[in-house]
PDB file of N, CA, C and O in Angstrom:
ATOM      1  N   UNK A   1     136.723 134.818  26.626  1.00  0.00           N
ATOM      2  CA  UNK A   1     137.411 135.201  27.853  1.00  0.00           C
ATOM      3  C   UNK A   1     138.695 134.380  27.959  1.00  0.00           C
ATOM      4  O   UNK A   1     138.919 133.180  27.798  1.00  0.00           O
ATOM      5  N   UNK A   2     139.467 135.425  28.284  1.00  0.00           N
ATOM      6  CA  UNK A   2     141.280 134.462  28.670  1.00  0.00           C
ATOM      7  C   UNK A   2     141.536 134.041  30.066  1.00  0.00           C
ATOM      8  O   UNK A   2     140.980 134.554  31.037  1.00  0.00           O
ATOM      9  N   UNK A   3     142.274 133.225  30.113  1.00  0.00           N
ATOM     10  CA  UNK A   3     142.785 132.454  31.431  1.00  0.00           C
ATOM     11  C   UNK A   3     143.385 133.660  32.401  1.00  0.00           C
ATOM     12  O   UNK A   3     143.434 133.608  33.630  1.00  0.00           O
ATOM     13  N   UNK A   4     143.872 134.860  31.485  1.00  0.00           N
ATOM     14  CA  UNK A   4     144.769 135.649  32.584  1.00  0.00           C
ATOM     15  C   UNK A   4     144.116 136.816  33.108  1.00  0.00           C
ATOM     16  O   UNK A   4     144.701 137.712  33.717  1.00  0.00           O
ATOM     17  N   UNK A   5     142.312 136.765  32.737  1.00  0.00           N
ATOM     18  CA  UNK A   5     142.216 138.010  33.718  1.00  0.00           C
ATOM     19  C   UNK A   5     140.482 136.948  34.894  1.00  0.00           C
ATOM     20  O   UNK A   5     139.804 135.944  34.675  1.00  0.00           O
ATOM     21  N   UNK A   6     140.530 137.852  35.867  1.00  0.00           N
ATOM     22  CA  UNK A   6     139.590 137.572  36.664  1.00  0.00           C
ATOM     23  C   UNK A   6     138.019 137.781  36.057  1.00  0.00           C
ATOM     24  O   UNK A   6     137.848 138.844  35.459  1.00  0.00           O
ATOM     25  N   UNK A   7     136.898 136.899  36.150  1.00  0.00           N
ATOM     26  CA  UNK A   7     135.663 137.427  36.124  1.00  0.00           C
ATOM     27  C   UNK A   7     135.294 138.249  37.303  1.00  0.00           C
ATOM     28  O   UNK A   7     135.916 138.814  38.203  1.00  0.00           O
ATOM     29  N   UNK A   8     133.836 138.082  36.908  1.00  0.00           N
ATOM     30  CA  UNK A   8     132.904 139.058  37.622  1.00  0.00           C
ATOM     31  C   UNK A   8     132.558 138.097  38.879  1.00  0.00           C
ATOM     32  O   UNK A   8     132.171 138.617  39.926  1.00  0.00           O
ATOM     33  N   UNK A   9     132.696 136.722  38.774  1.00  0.00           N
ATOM     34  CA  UNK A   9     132.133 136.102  39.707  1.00  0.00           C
ATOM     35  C   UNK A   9     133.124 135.509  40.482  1.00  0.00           C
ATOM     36  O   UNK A   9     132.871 135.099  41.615  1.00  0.00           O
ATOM     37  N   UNK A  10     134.496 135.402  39.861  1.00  0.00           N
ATOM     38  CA  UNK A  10     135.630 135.419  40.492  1.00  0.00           C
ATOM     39  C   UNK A  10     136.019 136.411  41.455  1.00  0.00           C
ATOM     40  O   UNK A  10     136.302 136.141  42.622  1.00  0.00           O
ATOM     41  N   UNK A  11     136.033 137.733  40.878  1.00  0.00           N
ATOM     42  CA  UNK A  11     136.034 138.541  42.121  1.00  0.00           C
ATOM     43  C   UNK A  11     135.309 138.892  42.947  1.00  0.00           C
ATOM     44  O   UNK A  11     135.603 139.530  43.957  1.00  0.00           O
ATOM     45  N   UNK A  12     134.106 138.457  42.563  1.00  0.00           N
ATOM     46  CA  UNK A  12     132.827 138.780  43.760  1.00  0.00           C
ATOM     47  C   UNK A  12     133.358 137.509  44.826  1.00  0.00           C
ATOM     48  O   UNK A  12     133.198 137.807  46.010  1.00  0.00           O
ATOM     49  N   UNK A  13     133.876 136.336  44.618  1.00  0.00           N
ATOM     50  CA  UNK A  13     133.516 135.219  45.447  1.00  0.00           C
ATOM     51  C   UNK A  13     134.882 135.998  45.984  1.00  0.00           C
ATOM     52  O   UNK A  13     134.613 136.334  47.138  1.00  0.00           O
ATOM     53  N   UNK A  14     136.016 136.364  45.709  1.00  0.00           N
ATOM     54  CA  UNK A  14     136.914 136.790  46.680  1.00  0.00           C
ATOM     55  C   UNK A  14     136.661 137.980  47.751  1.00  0.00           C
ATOM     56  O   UNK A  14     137.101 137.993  48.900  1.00  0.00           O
ATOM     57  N   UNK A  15     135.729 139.139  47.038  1.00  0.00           N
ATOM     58  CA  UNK A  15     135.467 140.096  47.667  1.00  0.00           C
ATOM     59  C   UNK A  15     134.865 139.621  49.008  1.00  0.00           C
ATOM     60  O   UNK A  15     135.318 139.945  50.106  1.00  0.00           O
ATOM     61  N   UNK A  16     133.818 138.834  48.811  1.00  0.00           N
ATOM     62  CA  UNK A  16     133.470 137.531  49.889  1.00  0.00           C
ATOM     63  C   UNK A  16     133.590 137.252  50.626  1.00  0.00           C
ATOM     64  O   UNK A  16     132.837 137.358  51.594  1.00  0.00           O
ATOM     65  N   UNK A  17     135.165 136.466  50.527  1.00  0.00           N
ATOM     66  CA  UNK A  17     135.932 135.520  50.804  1.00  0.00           C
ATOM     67  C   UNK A  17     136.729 136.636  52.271  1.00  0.00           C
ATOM     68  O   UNK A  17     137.007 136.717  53.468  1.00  0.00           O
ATOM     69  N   UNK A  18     136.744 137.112  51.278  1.00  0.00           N
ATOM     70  CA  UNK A  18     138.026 138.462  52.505  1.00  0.00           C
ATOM     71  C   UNK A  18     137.169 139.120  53.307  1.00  0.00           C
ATOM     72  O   UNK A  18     137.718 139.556  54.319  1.00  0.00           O
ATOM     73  N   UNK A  19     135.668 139.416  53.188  1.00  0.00           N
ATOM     74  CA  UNK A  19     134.597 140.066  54.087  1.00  0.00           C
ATOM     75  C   UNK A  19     134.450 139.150  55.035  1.00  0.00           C
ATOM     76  O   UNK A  19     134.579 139.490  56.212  1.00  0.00           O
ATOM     77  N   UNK A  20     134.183 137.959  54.724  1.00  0.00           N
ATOM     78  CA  UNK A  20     133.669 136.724  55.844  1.00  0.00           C
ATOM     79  C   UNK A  20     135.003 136.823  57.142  1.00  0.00           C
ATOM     80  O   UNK A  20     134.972 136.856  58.372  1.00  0.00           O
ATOM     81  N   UNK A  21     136.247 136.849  55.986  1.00  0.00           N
ATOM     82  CA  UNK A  21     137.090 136.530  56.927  1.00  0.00           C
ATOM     83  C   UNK A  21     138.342 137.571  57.747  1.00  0.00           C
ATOM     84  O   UNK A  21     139.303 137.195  58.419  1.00  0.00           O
ATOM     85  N   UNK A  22     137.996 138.698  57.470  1.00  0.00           N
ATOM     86  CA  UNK A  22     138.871 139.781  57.799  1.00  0.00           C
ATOM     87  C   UNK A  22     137.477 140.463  58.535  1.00  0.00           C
ATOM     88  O   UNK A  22     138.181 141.368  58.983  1.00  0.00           O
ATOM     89  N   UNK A  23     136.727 140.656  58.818  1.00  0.00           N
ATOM     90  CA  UNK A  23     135.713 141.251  59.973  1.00  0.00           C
ATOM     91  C   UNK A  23     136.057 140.847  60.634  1.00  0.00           C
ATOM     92  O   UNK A  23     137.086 141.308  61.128  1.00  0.00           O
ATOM     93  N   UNK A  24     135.347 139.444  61.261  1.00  0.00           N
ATOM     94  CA  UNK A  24     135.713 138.575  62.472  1.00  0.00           C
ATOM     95  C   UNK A  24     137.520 138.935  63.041  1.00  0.00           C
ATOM     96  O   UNK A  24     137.809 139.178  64.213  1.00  0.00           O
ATOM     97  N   UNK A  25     138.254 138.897  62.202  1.00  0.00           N
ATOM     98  CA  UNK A  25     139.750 138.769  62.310  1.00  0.00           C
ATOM     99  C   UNK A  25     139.732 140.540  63.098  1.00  0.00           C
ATOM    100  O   UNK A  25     140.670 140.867  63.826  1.00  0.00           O
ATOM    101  N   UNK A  26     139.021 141.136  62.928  1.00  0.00           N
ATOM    102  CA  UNK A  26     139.404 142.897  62.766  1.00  0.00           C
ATOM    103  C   UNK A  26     138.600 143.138  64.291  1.00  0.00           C
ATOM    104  O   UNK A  26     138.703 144.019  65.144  1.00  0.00           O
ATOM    105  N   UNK A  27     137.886 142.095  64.197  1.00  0.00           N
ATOM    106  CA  UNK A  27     137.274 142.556  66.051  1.00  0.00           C
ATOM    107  C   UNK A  27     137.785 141.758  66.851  1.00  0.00           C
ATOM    108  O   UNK A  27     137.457 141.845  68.034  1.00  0.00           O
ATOM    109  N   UNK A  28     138.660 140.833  66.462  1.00  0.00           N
ATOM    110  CA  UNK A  28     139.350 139.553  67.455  1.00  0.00           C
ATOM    111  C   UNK A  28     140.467 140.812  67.756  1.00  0.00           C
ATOM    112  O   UNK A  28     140.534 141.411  68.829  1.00  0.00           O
ATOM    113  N   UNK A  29     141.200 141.037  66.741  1.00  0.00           N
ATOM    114  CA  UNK A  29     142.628 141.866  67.318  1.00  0.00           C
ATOM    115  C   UNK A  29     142.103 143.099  67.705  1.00  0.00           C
ATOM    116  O   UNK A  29     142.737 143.314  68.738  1.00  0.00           O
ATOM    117  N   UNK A  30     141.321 144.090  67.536  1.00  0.00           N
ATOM    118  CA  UNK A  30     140.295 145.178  68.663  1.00  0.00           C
ATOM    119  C   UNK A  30     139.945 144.642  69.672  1.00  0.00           C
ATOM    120  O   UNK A  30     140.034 145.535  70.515  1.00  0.00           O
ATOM    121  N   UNK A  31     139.444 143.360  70.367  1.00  0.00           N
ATOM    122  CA  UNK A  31     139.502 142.921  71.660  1.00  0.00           C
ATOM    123  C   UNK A  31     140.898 143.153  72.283  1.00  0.00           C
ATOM    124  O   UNK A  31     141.100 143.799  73.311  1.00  0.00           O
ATOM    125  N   UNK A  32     141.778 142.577  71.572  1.00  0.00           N
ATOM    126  CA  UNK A  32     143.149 142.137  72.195  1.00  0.00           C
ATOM    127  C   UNK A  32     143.395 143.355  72.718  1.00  0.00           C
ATOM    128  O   UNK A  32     143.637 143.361  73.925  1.00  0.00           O
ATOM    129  N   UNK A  33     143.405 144.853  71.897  1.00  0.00           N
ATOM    130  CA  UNK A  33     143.811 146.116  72.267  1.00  0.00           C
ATOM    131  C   UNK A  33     144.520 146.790  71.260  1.00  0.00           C
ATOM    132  O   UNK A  33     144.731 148.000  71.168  1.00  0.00           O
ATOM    133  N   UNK A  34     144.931 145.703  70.374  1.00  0.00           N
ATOM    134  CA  UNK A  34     145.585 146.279  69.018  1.00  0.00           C
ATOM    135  C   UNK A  34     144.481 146.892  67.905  1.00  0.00           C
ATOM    136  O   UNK A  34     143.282 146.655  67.751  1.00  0.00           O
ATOM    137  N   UNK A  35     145.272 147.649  67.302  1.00  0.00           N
ATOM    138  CA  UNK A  35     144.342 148.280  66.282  1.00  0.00           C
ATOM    139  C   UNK A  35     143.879 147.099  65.317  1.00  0.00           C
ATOM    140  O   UNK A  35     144.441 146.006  65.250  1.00  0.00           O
ATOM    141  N   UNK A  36     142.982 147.418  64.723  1.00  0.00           N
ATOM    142  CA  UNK A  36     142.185 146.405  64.010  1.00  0.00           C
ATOM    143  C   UNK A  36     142.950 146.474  62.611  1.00  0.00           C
ATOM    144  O   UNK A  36     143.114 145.359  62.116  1.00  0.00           O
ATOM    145  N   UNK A  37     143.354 147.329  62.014  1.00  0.00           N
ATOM    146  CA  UNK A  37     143.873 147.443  60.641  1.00  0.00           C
ATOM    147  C   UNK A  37     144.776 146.168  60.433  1.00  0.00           C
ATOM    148  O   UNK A  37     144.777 145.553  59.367  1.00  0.00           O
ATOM    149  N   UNK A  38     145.704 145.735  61.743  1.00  0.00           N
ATOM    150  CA  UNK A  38     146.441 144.676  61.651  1.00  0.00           C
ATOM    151  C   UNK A  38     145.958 143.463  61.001  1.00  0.00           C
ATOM    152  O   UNK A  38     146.632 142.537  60.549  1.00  0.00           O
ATOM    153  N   UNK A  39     144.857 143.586  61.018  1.00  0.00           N
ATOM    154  CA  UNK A  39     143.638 141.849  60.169  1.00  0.00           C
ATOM    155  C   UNK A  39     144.811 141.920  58.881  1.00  0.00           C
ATOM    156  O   UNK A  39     145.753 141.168  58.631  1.00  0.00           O
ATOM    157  N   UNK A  40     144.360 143.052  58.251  1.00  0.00           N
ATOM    158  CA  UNK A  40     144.909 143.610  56.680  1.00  0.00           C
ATOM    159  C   UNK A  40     146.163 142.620  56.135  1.00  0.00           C
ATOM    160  O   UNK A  40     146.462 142.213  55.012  1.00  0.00           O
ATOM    161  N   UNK A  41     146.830 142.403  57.651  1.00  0.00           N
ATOM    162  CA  UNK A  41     148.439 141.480  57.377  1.00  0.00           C
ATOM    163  C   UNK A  41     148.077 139.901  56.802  1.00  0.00           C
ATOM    164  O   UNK A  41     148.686 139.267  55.940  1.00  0.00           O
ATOM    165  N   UNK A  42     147.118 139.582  57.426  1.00  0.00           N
ATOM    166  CA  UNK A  42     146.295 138.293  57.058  1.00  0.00           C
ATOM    167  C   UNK A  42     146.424 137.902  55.987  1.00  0.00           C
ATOM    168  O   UNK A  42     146.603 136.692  55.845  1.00  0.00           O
ATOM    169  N   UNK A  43     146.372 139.021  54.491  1.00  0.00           N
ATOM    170  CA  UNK A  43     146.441 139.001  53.500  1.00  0.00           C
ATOM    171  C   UNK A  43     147.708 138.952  52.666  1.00  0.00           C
ATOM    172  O   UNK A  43     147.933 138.691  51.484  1.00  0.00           O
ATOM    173  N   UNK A  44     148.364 139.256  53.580  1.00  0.00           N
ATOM    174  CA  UNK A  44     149.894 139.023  52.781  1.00  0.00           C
ATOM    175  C   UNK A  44     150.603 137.927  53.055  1.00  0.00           C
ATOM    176  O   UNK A  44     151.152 137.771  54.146  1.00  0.00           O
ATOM    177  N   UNK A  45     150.678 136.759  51.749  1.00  0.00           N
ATOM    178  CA  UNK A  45     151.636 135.240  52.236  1.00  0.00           C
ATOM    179  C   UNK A  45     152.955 135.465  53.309  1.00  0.00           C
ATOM    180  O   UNK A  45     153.690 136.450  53.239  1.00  0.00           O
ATOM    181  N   UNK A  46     153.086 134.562  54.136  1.00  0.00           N
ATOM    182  CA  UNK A  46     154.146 134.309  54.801  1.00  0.00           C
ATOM    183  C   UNK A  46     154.186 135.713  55.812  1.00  0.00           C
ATOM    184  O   UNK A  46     155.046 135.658  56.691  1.00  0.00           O
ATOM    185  N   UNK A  47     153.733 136.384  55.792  1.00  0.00           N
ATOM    186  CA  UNK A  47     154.345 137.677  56.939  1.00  0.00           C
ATOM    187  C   UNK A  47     152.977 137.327  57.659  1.00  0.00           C
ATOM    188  O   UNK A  47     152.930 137.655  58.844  1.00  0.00           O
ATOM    189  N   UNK A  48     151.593 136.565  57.000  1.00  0.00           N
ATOM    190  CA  UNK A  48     150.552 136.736  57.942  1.00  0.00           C
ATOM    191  C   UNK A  48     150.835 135.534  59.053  1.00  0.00           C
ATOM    192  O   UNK A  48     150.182 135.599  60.095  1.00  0.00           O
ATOM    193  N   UNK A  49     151.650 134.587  58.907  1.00  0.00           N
ATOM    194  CA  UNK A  49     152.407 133.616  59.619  1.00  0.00           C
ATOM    195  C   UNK A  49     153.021 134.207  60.371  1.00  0.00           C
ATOM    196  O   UNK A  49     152.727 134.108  61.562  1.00  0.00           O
ATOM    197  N   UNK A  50     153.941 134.918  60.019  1.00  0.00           N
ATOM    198  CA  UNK A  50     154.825 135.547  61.345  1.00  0.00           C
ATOM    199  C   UNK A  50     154.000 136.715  62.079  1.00  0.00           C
ATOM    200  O   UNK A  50     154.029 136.748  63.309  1.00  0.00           O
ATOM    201  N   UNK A  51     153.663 137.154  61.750  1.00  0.00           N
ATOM    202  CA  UNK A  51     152.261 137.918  62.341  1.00  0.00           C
ATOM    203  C   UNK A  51     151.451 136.929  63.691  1.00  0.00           C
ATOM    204  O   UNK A  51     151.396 137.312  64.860  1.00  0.00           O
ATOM    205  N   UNK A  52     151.045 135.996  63.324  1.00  0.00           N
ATOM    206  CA  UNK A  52     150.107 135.397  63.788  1.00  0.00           C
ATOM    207  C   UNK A  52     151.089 134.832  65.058  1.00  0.00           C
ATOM    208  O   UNK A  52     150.595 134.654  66.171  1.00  0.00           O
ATOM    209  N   UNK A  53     152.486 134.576  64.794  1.00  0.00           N
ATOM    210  CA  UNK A  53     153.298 134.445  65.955  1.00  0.00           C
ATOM    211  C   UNK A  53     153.537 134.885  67.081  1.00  0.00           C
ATOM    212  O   UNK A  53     153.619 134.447  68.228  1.00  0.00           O
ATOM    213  N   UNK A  54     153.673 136.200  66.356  1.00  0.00           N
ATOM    214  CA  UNK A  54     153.782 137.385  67.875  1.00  0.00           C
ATOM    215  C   UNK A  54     152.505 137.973  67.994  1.00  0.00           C
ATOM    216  O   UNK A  54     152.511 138.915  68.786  1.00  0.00           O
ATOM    217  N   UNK A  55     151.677 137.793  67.600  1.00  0.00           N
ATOM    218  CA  UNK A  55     150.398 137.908  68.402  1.00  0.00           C
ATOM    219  C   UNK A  55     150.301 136.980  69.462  1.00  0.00           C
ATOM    220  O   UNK A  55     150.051 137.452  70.571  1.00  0.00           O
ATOM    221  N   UNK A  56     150.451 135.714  69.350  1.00  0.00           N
ATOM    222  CA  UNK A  56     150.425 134.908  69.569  1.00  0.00           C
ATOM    223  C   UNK A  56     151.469 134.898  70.938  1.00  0.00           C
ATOM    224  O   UNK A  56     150.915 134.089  71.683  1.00  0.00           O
ATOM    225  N   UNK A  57     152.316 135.238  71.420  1.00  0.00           N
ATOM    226  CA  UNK A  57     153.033 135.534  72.052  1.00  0.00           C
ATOM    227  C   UNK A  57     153.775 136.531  72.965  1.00  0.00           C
ATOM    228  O   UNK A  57     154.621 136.349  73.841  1.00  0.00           O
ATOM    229  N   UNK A  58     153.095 137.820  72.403  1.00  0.00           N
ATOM    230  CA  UNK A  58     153.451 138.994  72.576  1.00  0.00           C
ATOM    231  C   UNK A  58     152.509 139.633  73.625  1.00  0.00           C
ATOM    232  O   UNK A  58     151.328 139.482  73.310  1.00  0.00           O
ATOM    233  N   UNK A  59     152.668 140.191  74.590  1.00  0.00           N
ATOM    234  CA  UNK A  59     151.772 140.930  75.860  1.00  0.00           C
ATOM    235  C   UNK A  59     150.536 141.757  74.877  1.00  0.00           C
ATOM    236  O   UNK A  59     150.558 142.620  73.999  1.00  0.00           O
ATOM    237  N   UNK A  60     149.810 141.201  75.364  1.00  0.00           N
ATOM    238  CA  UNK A  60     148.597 142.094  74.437  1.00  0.00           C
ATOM    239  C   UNK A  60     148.244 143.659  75.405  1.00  0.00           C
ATOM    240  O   UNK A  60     148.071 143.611  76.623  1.00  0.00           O
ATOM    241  N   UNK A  61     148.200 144.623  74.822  1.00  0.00           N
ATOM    242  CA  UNK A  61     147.943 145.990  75.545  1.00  0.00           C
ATOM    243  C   UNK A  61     146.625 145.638  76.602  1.00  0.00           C
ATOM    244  O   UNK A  61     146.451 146.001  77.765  1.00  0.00           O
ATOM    245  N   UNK A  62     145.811 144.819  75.750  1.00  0.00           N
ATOM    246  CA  UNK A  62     144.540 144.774  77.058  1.00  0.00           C
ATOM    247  C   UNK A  62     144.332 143.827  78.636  1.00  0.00           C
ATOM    248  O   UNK A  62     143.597 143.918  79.619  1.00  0.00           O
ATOM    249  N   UNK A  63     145.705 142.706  78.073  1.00  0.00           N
ATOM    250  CA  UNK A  63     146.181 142.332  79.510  1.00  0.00           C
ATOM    251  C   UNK A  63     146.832 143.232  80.502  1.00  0.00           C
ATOM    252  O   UNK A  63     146.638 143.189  81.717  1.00  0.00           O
ATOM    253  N   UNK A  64     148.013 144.453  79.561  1.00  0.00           N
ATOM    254  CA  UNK A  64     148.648 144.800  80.600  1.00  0.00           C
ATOM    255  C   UNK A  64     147.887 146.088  81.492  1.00  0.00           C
ATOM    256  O   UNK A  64     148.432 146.453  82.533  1.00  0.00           O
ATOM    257  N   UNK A  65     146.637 146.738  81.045  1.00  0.00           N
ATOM    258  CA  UNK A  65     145.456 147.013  81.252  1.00  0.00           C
ATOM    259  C   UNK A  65     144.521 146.396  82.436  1.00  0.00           C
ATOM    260  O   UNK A  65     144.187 146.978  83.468  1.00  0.00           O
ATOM    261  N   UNK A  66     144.279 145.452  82.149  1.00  0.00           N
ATOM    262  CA  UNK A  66     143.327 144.382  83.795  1.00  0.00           C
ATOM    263  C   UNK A  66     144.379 144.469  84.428  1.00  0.00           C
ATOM    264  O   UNK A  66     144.030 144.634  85.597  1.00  0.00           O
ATOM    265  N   UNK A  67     146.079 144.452  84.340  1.00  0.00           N
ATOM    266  CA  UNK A  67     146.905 144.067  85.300  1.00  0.00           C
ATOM    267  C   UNK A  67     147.231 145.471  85.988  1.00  0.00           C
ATOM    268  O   UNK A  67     147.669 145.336  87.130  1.00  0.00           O
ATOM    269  N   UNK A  68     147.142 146.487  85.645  1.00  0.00           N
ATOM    270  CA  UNK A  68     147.307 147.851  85.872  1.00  0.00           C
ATOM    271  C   UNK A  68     148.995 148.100  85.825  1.00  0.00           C
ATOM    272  O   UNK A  68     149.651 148.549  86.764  1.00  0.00           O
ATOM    273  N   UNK A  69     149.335 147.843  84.980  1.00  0.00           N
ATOM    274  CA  UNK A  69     150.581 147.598  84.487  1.00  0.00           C
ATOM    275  C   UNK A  69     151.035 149.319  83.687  1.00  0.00           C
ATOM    276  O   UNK A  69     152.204 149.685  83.811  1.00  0.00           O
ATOM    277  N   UNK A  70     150.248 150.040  83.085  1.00  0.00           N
ATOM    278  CA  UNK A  70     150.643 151.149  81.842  1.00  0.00           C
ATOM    279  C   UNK A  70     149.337 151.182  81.813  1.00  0.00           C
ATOM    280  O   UNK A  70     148.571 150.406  82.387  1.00  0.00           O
ATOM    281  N   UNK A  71     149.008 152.313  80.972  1.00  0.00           N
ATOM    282  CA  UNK A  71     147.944 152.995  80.461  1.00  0.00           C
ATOM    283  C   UNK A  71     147.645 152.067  79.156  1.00  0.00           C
ATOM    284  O   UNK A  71     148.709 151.545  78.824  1.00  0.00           O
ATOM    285  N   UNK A  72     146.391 151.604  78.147  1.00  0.00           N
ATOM    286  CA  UNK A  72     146.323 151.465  77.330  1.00  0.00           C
ATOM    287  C   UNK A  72     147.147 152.137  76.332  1.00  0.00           C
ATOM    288  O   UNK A  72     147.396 153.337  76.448  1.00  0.00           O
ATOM    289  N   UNK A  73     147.629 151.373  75.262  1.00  0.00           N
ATOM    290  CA  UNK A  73     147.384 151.642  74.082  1.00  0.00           C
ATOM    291  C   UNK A  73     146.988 152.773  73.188  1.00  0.00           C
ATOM    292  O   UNK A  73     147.257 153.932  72.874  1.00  0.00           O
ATOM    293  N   UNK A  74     145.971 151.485  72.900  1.00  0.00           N
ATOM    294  CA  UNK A  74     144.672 151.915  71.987  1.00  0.00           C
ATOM    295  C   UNK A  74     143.678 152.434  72.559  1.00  0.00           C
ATOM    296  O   UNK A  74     143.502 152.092  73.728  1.00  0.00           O
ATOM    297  N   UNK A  75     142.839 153.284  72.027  1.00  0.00           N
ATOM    298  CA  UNK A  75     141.852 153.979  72.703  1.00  0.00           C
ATOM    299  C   UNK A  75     140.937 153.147  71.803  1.00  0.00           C
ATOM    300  O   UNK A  75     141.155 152.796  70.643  1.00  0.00           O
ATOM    301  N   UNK A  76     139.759 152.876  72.649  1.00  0.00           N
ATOM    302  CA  UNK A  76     138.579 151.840  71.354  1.00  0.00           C
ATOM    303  C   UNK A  76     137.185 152.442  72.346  1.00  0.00           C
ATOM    304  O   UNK A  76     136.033 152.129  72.047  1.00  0.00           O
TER     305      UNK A  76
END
């Protein structure tokens, strides 16, 4: 076996790796009101940083919702 391709147990521990941690991530941002697919960004270097910013900052649809501000969003 060569250094430049993945095993079997290499990619199982990533397949894993991204289940453990993109579920949890996929019902945190479905609370917020955003679609869940957004987790997916998690996975891409440096944009999941700026991502995590304006979440982080940005009016979430399900506040402006309790506030009776607009109609939802997302439908969930």
């Amino acid at each position: 076996m060569t250094m430049d391709t993945f095993g079997f147990w290499q990619g199982a521990g990533m397949l894993l790796f991204w289940a453990v941690f993109l579920v949890p991530l996929w019902r945190i941002i479905s609370k917020a009101g955003y679609s869940g697919a957004w987790a997916l960004i998690s996975l891409i270097p440096f944009i999941n940083i700026i991502a995590l910013w304006i979440f982080a900052f940005a009016k979430w649809p399900n506040e402006r919702v309790r506030r009776g501000d607009e109609r939802p969003l997302v439908n969930q």
